[in-house]
C-alpha positions as a Markdown table, in Angstrom:
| # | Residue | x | y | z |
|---|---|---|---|---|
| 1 | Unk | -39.9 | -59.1 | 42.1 |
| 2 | Unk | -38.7 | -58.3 | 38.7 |
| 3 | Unk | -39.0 | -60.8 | 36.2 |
| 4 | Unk | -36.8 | -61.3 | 33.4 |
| 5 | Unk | -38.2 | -60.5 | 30.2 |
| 6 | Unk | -39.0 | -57.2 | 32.4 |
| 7 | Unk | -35.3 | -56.7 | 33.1 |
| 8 | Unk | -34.4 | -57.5 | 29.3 |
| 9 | Unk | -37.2 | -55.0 | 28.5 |
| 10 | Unk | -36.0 | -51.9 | 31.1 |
| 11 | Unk | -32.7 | -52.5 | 29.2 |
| 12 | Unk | -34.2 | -52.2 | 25.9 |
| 13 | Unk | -36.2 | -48.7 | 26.5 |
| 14 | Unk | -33.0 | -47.6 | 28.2 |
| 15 | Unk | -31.0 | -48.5 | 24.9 |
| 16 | Unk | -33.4 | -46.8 | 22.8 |
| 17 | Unk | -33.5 | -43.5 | 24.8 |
| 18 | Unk | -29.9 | -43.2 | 25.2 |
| 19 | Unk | -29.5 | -43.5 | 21.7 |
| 20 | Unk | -32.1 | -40.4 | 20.8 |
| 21 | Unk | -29.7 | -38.0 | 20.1 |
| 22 | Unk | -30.8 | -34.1 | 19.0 |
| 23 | Unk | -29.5 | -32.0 | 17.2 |
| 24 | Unk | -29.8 | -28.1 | 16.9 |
| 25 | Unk | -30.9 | -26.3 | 13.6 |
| 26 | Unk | -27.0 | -25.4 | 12.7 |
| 27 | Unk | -25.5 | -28.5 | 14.0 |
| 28 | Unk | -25.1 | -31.6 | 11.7 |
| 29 | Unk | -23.8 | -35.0 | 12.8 |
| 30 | Unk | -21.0 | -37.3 | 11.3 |
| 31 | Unk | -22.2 | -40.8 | 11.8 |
| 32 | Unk | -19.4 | -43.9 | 12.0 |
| 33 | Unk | -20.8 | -47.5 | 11.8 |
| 34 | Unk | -18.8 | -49.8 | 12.3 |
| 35 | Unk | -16.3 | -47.2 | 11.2 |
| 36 | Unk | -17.3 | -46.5 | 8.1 |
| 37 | Unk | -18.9 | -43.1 | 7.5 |
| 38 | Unk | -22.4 | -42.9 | 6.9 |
| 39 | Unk | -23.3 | -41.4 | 3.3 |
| 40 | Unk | -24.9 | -38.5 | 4.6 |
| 41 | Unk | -24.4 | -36.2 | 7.4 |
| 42 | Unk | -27.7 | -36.6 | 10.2 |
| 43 | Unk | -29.6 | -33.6 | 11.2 |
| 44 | Unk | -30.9 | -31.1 | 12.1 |
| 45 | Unk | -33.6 | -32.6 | 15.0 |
| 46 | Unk | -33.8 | -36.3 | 16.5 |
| 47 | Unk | -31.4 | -39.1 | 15.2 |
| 48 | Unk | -30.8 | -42.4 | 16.6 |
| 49 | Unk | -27.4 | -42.7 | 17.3 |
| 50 | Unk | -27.0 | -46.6 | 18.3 |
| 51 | Unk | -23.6 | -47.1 | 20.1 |
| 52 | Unk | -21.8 | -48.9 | 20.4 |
| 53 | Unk | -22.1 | -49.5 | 16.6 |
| 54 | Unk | -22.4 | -45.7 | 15.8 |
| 55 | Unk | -20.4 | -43.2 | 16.8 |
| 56 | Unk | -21.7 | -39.3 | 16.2 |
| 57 | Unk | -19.4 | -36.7 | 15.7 |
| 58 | Unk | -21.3 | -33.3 | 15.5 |
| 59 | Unk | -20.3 | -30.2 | 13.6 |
| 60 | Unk | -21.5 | -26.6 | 13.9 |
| 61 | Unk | -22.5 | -25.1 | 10.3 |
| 62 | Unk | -22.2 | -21.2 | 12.4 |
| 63 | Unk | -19.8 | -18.6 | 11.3 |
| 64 | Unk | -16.8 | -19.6 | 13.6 |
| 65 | Unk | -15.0 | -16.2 | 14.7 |
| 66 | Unk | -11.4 | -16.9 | 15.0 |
| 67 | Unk | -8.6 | -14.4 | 16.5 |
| 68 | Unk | -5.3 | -14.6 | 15.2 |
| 69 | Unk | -3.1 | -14.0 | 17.9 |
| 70 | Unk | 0.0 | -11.2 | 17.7 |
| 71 | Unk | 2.0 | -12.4 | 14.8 |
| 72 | Unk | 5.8 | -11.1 | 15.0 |
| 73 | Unk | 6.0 | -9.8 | 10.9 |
| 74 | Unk | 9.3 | -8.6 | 9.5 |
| 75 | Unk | 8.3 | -6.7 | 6.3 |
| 76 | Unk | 10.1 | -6.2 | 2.9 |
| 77 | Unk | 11.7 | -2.9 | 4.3 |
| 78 | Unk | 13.0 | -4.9 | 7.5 |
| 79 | Unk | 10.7 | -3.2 | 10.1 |
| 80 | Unk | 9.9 | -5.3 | 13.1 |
| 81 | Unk | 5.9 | -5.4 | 13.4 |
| 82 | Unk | 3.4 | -7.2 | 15.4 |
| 83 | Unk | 0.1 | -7.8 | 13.9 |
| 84 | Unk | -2.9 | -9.6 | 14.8 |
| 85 | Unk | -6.2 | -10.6 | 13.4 |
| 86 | Unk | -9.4 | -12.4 | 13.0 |
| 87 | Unk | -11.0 | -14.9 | 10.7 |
| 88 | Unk | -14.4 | -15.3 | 9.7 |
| 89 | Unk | -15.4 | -19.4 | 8.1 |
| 90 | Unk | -18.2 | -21.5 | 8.7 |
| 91 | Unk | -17.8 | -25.1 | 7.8 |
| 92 | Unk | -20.1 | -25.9 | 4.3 |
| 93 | Unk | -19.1 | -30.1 | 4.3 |
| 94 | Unk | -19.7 | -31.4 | 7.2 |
| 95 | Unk | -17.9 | -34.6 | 6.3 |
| 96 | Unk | -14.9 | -33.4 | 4.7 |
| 97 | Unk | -14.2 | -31.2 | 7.8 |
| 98 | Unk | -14.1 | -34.4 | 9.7 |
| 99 | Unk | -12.3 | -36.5 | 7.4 |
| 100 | Unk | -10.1 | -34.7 | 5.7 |
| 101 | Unk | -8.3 | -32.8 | 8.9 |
| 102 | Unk | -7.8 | -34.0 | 12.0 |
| 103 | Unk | -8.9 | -30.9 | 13.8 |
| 104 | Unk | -10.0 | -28.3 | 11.6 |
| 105 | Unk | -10.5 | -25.8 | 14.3 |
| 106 | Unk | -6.5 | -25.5 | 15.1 |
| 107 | Unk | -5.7 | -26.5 | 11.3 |
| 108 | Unk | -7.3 | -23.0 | 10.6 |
| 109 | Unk | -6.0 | -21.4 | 13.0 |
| 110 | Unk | -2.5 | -22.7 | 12.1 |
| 111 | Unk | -2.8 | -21.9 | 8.5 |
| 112 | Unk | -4.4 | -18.3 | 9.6 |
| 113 | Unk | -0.8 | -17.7 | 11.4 |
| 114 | Unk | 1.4 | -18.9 | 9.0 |
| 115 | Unk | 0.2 | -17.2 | 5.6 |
| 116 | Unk | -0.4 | -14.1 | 7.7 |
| 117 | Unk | 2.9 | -13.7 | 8.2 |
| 118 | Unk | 4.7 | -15.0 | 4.7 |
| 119 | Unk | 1.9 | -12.5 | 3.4 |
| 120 | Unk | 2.7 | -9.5 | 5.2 |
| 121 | Unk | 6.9 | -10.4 | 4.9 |
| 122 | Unk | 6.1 | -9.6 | 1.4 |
| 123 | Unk | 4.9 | -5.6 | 1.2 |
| 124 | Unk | 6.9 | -2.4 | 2.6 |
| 125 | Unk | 5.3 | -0.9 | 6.1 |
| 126 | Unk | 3.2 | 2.2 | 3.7 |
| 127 | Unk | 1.6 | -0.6 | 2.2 |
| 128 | Unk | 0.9 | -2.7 | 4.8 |
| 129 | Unk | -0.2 | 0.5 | 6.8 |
| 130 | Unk | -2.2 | 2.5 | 3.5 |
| 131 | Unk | -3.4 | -1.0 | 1.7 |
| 132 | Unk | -5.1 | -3.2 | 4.2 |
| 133 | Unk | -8.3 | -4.1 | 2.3 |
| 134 | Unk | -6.2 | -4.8 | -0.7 |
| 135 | Unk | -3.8 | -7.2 | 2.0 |
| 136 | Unk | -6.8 | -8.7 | 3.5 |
| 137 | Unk | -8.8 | -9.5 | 0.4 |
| 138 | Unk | -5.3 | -11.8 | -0.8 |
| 139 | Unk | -5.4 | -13.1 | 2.8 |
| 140 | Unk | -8.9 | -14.3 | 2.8 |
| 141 | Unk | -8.5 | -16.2 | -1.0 |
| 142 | Unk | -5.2 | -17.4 | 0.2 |
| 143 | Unk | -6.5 | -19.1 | 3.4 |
| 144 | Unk | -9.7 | -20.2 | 1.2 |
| 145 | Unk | -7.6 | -21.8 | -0.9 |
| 146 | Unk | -6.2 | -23.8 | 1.0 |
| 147 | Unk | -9.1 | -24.6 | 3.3 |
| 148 | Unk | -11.5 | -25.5 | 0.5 |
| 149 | Unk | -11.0 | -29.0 | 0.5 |
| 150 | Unk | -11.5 | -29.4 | 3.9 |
| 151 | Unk | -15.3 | -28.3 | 3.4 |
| 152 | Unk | -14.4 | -25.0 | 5.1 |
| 153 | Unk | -15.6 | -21.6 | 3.6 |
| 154 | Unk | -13.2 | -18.3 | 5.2 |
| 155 | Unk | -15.7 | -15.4 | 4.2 |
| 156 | Unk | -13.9 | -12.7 | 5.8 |
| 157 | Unk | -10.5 | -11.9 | 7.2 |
| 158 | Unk | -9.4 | -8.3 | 8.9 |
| 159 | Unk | -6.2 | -7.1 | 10.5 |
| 160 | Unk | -6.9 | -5.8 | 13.5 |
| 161 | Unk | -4.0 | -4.1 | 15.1 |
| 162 | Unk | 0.2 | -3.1 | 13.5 |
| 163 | Unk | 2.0 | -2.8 | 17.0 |
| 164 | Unk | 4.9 | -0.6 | 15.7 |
| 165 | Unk | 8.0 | 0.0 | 17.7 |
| 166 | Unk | 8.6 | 3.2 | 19.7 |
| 167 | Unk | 11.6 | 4.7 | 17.4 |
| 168 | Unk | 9.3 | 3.9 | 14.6 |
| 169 | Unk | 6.1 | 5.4 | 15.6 |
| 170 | Unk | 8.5 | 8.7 | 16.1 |
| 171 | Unk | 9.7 | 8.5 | 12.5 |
| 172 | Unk | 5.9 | 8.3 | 11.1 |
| 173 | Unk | 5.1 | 11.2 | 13.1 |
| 174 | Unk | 8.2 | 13.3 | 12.1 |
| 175 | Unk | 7.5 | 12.1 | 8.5 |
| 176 | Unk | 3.9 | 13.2 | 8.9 |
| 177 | Unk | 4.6 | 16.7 | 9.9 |
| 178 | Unk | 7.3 | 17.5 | 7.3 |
| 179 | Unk | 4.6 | 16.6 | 4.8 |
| 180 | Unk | 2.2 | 18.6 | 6.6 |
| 181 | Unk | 4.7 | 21.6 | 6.9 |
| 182 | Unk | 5.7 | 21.1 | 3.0 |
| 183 | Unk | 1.8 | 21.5 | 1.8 |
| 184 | Unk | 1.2 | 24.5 | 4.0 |
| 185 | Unk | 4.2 | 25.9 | 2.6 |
| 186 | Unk | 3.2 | 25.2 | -0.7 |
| 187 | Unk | -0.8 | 26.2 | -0.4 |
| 188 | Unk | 1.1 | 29.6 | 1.0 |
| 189 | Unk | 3.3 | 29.9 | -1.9 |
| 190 | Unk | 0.4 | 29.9 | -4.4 |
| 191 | Unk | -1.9 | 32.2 | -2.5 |
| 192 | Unk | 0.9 | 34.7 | -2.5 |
| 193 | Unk | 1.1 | 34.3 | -6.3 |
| 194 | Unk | -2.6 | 34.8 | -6.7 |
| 195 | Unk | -2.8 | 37.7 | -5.0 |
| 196 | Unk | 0.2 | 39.1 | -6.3 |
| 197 | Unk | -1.6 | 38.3 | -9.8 |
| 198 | Unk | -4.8 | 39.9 | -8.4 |
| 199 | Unk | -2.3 | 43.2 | -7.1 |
| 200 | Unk | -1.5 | 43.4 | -10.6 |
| 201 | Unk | -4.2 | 43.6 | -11.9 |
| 202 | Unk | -6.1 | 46.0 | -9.3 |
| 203 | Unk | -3.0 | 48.6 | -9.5 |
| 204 | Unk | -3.9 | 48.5 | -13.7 |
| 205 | Unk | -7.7 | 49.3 | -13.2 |
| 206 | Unk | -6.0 | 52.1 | -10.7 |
| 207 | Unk | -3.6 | 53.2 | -12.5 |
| 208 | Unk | -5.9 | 54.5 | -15.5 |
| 209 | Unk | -8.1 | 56.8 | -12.4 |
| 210 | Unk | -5.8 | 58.7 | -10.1 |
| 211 | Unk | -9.3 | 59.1 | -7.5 |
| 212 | Unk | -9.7 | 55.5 | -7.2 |
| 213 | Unk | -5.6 | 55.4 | -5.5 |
| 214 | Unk | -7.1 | 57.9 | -3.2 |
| 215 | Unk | -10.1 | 56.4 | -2.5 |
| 216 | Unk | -7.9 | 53.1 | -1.7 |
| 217 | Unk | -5.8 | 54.9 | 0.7 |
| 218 | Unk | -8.5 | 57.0 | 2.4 |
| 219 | Unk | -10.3 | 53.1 | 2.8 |
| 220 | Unk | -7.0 | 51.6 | 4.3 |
| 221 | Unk | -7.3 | 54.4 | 6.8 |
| 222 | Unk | -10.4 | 53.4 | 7.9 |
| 223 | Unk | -9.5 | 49.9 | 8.2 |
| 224 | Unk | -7.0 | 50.8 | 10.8 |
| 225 | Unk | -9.0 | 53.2 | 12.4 |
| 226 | Unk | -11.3 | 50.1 | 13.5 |
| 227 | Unk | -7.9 | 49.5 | 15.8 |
| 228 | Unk | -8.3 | 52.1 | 18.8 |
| 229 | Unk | -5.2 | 51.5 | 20.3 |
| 230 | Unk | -3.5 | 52.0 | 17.0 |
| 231 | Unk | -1.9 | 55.4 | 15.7 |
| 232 | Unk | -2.2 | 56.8 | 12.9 |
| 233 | Unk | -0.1 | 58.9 | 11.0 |
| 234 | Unk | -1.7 | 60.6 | 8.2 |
| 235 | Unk | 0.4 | 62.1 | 5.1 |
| 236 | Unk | -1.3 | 65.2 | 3.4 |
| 237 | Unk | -1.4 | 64.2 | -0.1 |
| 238 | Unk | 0.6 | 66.4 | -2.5 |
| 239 | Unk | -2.9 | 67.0 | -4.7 |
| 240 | Unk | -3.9 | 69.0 | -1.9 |
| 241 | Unk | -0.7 | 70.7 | -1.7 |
| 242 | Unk | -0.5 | 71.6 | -5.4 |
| 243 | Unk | -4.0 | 73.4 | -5.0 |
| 244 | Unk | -3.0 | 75.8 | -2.3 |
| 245 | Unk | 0.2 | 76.6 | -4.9 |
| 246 | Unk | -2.5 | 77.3 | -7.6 |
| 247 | Unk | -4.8 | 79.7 | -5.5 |
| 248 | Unk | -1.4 | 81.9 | -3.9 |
| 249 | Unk | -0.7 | 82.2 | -7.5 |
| 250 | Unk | -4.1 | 83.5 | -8.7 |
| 251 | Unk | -3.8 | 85.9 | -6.1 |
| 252 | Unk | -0.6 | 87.2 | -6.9 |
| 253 | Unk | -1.5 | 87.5 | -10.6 |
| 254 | Unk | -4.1 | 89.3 | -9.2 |
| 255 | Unk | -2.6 | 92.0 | -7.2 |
């Protein structure tokens, strides 16, 4: 049978190994005695936590990934949009996260929604479609901003997705391929002007040697010749015409 300095002993190693608390390499813990915070967050590795007098609260020093869900955004040109995104802060205090907000998780989250949404209310949809590193770079010192004295660092914020309406995604694509048809248009316009500048040119250097238009021509035949279901239909040139005149006159002279 147990006596009772034995019993008061069991209870005592008990007490001592239920307060051994550990604590991971990224994990620090917020200690309250008597609730008073302790000067200096505990950790990383084994603490004594010694409740009820203490009470540990522990905090994560990891990037936290947060998603931003689907934000209904009505921009400066009053198009309807839904845009989500995601967050990238770690927490650098570990005793101002604690203090200072409630729960800093959803206060981030929270603040995440709600400047997303002022922000992007603020640009037209080209910009908010063309400019997104410049819209998440004011979205990330925004939130930071606001976050800092809560100990919490936001590294990092991206839009991922711009749900556009149906009638709206038409328009974009309509828009798109007018702009597409107007630069073919206008890369055709200038290579007919080129060429025609080139024409001009080549029909000057021609011009000065008579041969060189035959030679042209007799080369254009042969370039449709390549065609075998082509026809061709050859004009006798009046050069050759004009030498048969010249040797029935020397003959006539002649006789």
């Amino acid at each position: 049978m147990m006596t009772f300095p034995a019993i008061i002993i069991g209870f005592f190693v008990l007490y001592l190994l239920n307060s051994i608390k550990i604590l991971r390499e990224y994990e620090r813990g917020v200690i309250f005695r008597l609730g008073r915070v302790l000067h200096k967050a505990k950790g990383p590795g084994l603490i004594f936590v010694f409740a009820p007098i203490d009470r540990i609260v522990r905090v994560s020093l990891r990037i936290i990934v947060m998603d931003i869900p689907p934000q209904d955004v009505i921009t400066k040109d009053n198009v309807s949009v839904k845009v989500n995104a995601v967050v990238y802060f770690r927490v650098m205090e570990p005793q101002r996260a604690v203090l200072e907000v409630q729960d800093y998780l959803f206060a981030t989250s929270q603040l995440a929604q709600t400047t997303l949404r002022s922000v992007l209310g603020e640009v037209e949809l080209d910009e908010l479609l063309s400019s997104r590193e410049k819209l998440n770079m004011q979205l990330q010192e925004i939130i930071d901003k606001h976050t800092d004295p809560w100990g919490i660092k936001v590294q990092l914020v991206e839009m991922k997705h711009v749900d556009l309406p149906e009638n709206m995604v038409r328009a974009i694509a309509k828009q798109a391929e007018a702009e597409r048809e107007r630069r073919a248009k206008v890369i055709h316009a200038k290579g007919e002007y080129e060429a025609s500048e080139n024409l001009t040119k080549a029909a000057d250097v021609i011009s000065t040697n008579p041969q060189a238009l035959q030679l042209r021509f007799l080369g254009t035949l042969t370039d449709i010749a390549a065609e075998k279901n082509s026809t061709i239909v050859f004009p006798l040139p009046l050069e050759i015409l004009n030498a048969f005149k010249h040797i029935t006159k020397d003959k006539k002279e002649n006789e």
